[in-house]
C-alpha positions as CSV (number, residue, x, y, z in Angstrom):
1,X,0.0,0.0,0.0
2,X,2.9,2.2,0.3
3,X,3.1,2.2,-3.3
4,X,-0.4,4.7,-3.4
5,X,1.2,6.6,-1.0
6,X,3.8,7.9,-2.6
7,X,1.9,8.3,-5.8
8,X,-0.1,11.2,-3.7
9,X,0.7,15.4,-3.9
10,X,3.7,15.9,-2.0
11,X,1.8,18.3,0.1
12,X,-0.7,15.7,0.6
13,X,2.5,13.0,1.7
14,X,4.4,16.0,3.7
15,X,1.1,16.1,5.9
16,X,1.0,12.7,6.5
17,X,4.4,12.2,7.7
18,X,3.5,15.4,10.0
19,X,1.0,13.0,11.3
20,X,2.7,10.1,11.9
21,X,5.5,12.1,13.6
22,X,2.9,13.4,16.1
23,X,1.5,10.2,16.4
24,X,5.0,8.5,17.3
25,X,6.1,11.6,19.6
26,X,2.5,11.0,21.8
27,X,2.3,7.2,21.8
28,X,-0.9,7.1,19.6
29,X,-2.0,4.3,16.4
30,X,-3.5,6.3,13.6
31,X,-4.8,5.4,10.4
32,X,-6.1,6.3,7.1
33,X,-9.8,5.3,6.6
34,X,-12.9,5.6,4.9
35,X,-13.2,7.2,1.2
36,X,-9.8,8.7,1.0
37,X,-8.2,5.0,0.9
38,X,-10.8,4.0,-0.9
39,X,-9.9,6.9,-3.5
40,X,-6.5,6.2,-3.0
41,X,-6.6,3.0,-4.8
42,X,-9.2,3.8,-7.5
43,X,-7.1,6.2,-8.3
44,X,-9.6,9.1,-7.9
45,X,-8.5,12.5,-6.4
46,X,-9.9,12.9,-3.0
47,X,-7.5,15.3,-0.5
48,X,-10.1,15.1,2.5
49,X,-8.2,13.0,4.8
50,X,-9.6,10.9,7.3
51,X,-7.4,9.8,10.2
52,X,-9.0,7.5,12.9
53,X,-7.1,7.2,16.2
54,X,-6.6,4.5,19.1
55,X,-7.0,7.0,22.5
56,X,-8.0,10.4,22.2
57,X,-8.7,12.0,19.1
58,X,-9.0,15.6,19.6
59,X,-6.2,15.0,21.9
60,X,-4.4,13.8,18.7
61,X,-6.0,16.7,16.5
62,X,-4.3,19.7,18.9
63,X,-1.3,18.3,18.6
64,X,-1.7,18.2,14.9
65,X,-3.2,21.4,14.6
66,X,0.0,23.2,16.4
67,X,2.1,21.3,14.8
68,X,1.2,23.1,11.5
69,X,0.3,26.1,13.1
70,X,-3.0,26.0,11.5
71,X,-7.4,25.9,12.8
72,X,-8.8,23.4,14.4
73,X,-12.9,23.0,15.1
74,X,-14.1,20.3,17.7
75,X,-16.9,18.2,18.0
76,X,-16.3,17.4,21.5
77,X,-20.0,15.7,21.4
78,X,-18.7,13.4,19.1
79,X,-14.8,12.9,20.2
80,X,-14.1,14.5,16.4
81,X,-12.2,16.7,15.1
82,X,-11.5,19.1,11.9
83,X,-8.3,20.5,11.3
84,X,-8.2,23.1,8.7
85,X,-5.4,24.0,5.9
86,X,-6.0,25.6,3.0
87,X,-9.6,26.3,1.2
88,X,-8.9,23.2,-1.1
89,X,-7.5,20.8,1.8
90,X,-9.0,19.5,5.7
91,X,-8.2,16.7,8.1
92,X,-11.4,14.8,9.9
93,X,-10.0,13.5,12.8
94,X,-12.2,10.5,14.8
95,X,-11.1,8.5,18.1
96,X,-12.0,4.8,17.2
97,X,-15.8,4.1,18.2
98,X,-17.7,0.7,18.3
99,X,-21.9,2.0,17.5
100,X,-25.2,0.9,19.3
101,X,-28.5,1.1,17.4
102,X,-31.2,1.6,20.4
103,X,-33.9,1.2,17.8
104,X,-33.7,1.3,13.9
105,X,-33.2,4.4,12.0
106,X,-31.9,6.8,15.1
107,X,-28.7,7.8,15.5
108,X,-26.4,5.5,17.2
109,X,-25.4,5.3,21.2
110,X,-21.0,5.8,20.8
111,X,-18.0,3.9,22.9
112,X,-14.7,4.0,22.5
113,X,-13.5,1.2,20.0
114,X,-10.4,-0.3,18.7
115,X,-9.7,0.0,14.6
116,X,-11.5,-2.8,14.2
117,X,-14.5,-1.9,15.9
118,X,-14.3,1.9,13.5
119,X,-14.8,0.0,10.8
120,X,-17.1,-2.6,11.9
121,X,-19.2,0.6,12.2
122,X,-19.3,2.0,8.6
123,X,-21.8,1.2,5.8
124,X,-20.5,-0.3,2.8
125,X,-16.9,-2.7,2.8
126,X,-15.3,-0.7,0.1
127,X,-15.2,2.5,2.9
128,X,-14.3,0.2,5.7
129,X,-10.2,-0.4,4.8
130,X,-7.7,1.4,6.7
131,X,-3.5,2.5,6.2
132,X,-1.3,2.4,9.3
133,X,0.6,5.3,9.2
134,X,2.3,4.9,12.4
135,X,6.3,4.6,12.1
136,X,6.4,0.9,12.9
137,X,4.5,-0.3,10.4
138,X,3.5,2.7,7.8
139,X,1.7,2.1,5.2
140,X,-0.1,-1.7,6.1
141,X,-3.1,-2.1,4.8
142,X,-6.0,-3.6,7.0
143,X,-8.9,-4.6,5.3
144,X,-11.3,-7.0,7.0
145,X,-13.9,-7.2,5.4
146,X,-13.1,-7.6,1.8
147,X,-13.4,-4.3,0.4
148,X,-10.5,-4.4,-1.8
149,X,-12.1,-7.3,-3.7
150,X,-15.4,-5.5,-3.7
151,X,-13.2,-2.5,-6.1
152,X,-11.8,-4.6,-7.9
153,X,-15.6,-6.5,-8.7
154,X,-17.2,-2.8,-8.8
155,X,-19.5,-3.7,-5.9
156,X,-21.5,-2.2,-3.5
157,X,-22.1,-4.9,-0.1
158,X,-22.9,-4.0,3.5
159,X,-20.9,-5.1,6.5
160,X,-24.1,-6.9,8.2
161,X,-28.2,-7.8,7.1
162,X,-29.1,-5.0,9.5
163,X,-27.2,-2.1,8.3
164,X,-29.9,-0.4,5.8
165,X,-32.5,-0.7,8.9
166,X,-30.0,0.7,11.6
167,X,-29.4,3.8,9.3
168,X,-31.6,3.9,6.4
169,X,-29.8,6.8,5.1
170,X,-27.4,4.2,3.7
171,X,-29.9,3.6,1.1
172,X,-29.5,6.8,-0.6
173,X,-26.0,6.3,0.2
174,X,-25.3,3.2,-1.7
175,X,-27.4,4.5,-4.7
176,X,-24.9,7.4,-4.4
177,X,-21.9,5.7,-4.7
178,X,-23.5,2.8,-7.0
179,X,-24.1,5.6,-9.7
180,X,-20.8,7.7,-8.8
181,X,-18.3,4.6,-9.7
182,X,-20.4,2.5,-11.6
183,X,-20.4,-0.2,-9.5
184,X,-23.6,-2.5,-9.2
185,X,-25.1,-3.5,-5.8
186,X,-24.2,-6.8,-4.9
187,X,-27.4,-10.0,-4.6
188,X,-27.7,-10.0,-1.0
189,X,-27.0,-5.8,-0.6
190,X,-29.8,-5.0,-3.3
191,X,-32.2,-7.7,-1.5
192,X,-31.5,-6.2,2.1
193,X,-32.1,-2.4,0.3
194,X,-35.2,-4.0,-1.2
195,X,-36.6,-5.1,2.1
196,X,-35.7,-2.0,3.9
197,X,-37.7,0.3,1.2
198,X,-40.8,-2.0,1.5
199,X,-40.7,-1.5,5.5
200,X,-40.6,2.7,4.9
201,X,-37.7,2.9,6.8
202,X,-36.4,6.0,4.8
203,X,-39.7,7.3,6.2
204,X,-38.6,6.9,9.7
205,X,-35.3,9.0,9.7
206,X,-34.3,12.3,11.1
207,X,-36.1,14.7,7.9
208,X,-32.7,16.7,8.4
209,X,-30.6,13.6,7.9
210,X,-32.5,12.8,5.2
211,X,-31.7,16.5,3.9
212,X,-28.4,16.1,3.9
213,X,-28.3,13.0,2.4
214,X,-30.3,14.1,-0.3
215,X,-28.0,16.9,-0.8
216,X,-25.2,15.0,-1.2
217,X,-26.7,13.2,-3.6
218,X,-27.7,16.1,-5.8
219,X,-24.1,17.6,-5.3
220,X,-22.6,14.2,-7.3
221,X,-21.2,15.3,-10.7
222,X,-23.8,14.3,-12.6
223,X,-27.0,13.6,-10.3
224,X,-29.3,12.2,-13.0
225,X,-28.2,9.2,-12.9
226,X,-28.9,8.5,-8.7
227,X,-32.7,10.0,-9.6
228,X,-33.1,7.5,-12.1
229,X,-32.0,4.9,-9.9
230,X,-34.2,6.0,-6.8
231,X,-37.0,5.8,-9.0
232,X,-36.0,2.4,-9.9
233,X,-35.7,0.9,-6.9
234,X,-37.2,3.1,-3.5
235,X,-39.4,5.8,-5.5
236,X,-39.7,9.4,-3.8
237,X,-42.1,8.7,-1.3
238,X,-39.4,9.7,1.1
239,X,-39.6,13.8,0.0
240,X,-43.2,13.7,-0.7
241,X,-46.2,10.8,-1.6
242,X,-46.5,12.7,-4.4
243,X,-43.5,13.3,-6.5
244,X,-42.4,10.6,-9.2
245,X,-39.7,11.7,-11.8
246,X,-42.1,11.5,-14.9
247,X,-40.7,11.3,-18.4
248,X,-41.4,15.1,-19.1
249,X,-40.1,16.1,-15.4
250,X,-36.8,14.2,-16.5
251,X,-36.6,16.2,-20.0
252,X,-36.8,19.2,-18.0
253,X,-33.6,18.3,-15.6
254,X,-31.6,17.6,-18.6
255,X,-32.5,20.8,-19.5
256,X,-31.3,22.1,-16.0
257,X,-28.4,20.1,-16.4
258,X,-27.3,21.6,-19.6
259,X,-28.0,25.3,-18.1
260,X,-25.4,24.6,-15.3
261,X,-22.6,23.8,-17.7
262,X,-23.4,26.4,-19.9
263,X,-23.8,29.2,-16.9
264,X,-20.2,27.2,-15.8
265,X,-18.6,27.2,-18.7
266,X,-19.4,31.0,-19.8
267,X,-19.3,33.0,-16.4
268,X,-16.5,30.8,-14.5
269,X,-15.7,34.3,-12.4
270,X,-19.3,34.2,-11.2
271,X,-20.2,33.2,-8.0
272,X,-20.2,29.3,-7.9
273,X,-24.6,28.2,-8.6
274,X,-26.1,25.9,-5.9
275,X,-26.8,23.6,-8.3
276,X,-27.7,21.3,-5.8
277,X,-30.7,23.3,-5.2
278,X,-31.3,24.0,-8.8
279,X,-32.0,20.3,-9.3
280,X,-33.9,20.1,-6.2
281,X,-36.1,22.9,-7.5
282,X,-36.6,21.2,-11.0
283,X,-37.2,17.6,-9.5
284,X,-39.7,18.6,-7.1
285,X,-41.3,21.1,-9.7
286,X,-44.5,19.2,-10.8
287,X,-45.8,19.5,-7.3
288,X,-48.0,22.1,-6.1
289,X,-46.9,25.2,-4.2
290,X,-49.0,23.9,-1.1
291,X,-46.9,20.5,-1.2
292,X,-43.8,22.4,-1.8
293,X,-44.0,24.4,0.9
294,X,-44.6,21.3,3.1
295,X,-41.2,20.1,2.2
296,X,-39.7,23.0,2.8
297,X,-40.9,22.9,6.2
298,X,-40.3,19.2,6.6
299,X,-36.5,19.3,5.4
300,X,-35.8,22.4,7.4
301,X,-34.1,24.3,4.7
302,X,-32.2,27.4,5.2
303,X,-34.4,31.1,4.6
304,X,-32.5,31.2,1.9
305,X,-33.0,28.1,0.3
306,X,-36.5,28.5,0.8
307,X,-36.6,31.6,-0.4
308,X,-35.1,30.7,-3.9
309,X,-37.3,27.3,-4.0
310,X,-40.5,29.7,-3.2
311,X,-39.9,32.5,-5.6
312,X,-39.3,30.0,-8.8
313,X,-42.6,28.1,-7.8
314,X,-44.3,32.2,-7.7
315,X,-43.1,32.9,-10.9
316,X,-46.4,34.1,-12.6
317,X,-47.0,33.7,-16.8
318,X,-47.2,37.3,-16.8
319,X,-43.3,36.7,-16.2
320,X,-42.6,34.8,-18.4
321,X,-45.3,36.2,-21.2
322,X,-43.2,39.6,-21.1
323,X,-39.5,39.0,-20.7
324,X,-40.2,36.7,-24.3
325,X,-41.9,39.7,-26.2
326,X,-39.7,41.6,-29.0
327,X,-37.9,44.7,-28.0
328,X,-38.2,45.2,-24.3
329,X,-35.8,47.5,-23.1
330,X,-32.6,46.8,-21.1
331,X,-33.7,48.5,-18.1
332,X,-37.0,46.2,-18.1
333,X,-34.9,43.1,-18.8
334,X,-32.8,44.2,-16.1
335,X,-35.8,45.0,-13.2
336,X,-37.7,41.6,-14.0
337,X,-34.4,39.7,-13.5
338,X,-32.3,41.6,-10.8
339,X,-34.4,40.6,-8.2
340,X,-34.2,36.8,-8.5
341,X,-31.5,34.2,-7.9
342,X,-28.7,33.3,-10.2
343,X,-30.4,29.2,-9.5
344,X,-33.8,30.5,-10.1
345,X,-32.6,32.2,-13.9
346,X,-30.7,29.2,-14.5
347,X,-34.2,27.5,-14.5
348,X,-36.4,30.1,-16.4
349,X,-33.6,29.5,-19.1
350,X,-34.1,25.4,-18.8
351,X,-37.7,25.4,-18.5
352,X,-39.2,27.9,-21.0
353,X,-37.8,27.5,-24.7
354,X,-38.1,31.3,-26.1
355,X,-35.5,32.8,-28.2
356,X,-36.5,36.1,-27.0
357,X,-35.7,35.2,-23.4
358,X,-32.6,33.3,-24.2
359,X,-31.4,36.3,-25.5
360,X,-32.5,38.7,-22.7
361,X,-30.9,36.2,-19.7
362,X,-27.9,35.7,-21.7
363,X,-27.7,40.0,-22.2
364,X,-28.7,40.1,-18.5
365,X,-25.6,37.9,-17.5
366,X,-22.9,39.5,-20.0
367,X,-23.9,43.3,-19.8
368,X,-26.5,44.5,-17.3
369,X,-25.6,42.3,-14.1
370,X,-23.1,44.3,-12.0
371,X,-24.0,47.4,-14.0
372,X,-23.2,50.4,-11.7
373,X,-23.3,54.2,-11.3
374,X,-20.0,56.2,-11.3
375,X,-21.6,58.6,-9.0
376,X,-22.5,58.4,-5.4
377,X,-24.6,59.8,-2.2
378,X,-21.7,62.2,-2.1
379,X,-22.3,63.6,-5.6
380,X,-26.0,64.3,-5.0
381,X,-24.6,65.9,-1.4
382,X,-22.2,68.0,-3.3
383,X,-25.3,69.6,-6.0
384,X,-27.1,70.5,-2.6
385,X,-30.0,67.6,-2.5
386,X,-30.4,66.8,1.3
387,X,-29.9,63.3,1.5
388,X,-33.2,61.3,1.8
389,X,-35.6,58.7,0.3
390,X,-35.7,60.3,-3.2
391,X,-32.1,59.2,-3.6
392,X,-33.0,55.8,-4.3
393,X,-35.8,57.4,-6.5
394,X,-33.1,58.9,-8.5
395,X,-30.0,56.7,-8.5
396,X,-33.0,54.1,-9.9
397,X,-34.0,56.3,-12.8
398,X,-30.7,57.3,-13.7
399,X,-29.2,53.1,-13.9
400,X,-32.0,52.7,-15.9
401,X,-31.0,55.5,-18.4
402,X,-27.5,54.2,-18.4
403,X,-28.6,50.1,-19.2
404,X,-30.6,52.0,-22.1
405,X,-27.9,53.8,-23.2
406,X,-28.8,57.2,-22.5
407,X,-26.4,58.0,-20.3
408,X,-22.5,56.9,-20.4
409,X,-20.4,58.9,-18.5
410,X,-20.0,60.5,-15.4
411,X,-20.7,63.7,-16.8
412,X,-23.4,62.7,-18.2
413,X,-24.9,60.8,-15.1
414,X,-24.6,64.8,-13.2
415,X,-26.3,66.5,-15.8
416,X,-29.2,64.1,-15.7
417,X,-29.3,64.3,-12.3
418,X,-29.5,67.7,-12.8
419,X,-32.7,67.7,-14.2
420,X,-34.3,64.8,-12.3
421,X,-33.7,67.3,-9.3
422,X,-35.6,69.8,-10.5
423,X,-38.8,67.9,-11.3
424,X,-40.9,68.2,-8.3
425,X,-42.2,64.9,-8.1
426,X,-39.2,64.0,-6.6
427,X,-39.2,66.4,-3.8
428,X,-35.8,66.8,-3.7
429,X,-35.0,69.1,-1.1
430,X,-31.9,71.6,-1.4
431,X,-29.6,72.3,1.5
């Protein structure tokens, strides 16, 4: 196993050996687990380490942390810890745990554990192998459950025949990782999934673990192909009794899905798209505003999650009637878009097939969003307007002259305010 080591980043090895060196220096056994060492030998790129450790973990993670001089966040609940080092690159650090189910789908009681027990604990063999990176014996491999052989055979298989009813949320989770790899799920795993769908036991999670499951599953590169698979095998019953991923409803993400690549591939300066929630939006779109609004409450989402899934749903026809007419101007273009969401354009554009408002969003994202005024509250202080309400009343008229074209410069923007502050209906007030 040494052998994937030193195929890694040196940054990536360099912070490794930092590890082990604390380890050695404080009489600790750590380990590389989970999906980085399953990465590691698919060869996929994956520089979220995890580190398990036999004795104290956050312990372990100070150490660490000063060591590199860098942050550190702990999860004292949880005898976790993260350290932080650059934007791209974090260390999860864990104290070895053996888990207790107290009744299906809650959340486990915690001990302290040996390795063996850590992995014992996870949900699928291929993220249950482990790399000693302790000096003695660096780079062993520890695999006890045959999850080297699952890679190599592409398959998804459970530890035990009660792991999808201790945490159902492994269901999604092996549909997840099924579609990412292209693996299948093996006889006896697909049965167990089978039999835990039919008792509903996705039905009796946590709704916010089932959020964040779901999530991650619409954050995968190319979540499609998961969908298609849930409808397959568990259906949606889990979001809402209602939702089902209809022929025409699948069209539509496809259309999503070839919005976000084109929004990526033109404006990669923009801020980064939920796209997450932008799938979200279309999947659950056939449903009601009434049911919507139910899973919004059920799932918990942040305001402003809610607030973008809510204000696609309001979108009236009147919308979407006017920005596809002929000729509007920029400065209407501009006021019927500004107020939305990057996600919620994104969808317009998928959804409604219109030249005319191809056009406009695509003028909206290369010329007026960002548009701004060279002059300021100052400049209207130094003409003698007492500041007040009207300000907004006329840096509003004056953008739109300028996304019109009326106005270019500076200059030009003064003189117009010029006149604007002599029209009484204002009331602009002099000092």
């Amino acid at each position: 196993m040494k052998k994937y080591l030193d195929s890694l980043p040196k940054e990536i090895q360099d912070l490794i050996s930092q590890a082990s060196d604390s380890a050695y220096s404080n009489n600790m056994s750590v380990y590389l687990v989970g999906g980085f060492v399953r990465d590691l030998i698919l060869g996929v790129k994956n520089l979220d380490l995890d580190i398990v450790v036999e004795g104290d973990g956050i312990k372990f993670a100070e150490v660490l942390s000063q060591k590199l001089n860098v942050g550190l966040i702990r999860h004292r609940r949880f005898g976790t810890a993260t350290v932080i080092l650059k934007k791209h690159l974090k260390v999860d650090i864990a104290t070895t745990r053996q888990e207790y189910y107290p009744q299906p789908a809650y959340l486990p009681e915690v001990t302290c554990g040996v390795l063996k027990d850590d992995l014992m604990r996870r949900d699928f063999t291929i993220n249950a192998m482990a790399i000693s990176i302790n000096r003695q014996d660096f780079g062993r491999f520890i695999d006890c459950f045959g999850g080297e052989a699952d890679l190599a055979d592409k398959k998804i298989r459970v530890l035990h025949n009660l792991s999808f009813v201790d945490d159902p949320t492994r269901i999604l989770r092996a549909i997840r990782f099924e579609q990412r790899y292209n693996f299948k799920l093996e006889p006896k795993t697909l049965k167990l999934l089978r039999e835990a769908n039919e008792l509903k036991m996705l039905e009796r999670v946590q709704p916010q673990r089932l959020r964040d499951e779901l999530i991650l599953l619409l954050k995968e590169g190319c979540p499609l192909k998961p969908l298609n698979r849930i409808k397959e095998l568990i259906k949606f019953n889990f979001i809402n009794s209602g939702l089902s991923l209809s022929k025409k409803n699948l069209v539509f993400l496809k259309s999503v899905e070839s919005q976000i690549n084109w929004f990526k591939r033109k404006y990669p300066k923009r801020r980064q798209l939920d796209t997450w929630l932008i799938y979200l939006i279309g999947l659950i779109d056939p449903l009601n505003i009434n049911n919507i609004k139910l899973i919004c409450k059920k799932f918990a989402f942040r305001r402003g999650e809610e607030k973008r899934i809510l204000a696609y749903k309001k979108l009236e026809p009147q919308f979407i009637k006017e920005l596809s007419r002929d000729k509007i101007k920029a400065s209407r273009v501009f006021s019927l878009l500004e107020p939305l969401s990057y996600e919620v354009i994104i969808l317009i554009k998928a959804k409604f097939k219109n030249k005319n408002l191809e056009k406009y969003i695509k003028d909206f994202f290369e010329i007026y969003n960002g548009t701004h005024l060279y002059i300021s509250g100052a400049d209207l202080h130094k003409l003698g307007l007492t500041p007040g309400p009207y300000y907004q009343k006329i840096f509003h008229r004056v953008l739109n002259a300028k996304l019109d074209g009326l106005v270019k410069t500076k200059k030009e923007e003064l003189g117009l305010i010029k006149k604007i502050s002599e029209d009484k209906s204002y009331g602009a007030k002099r000092t």
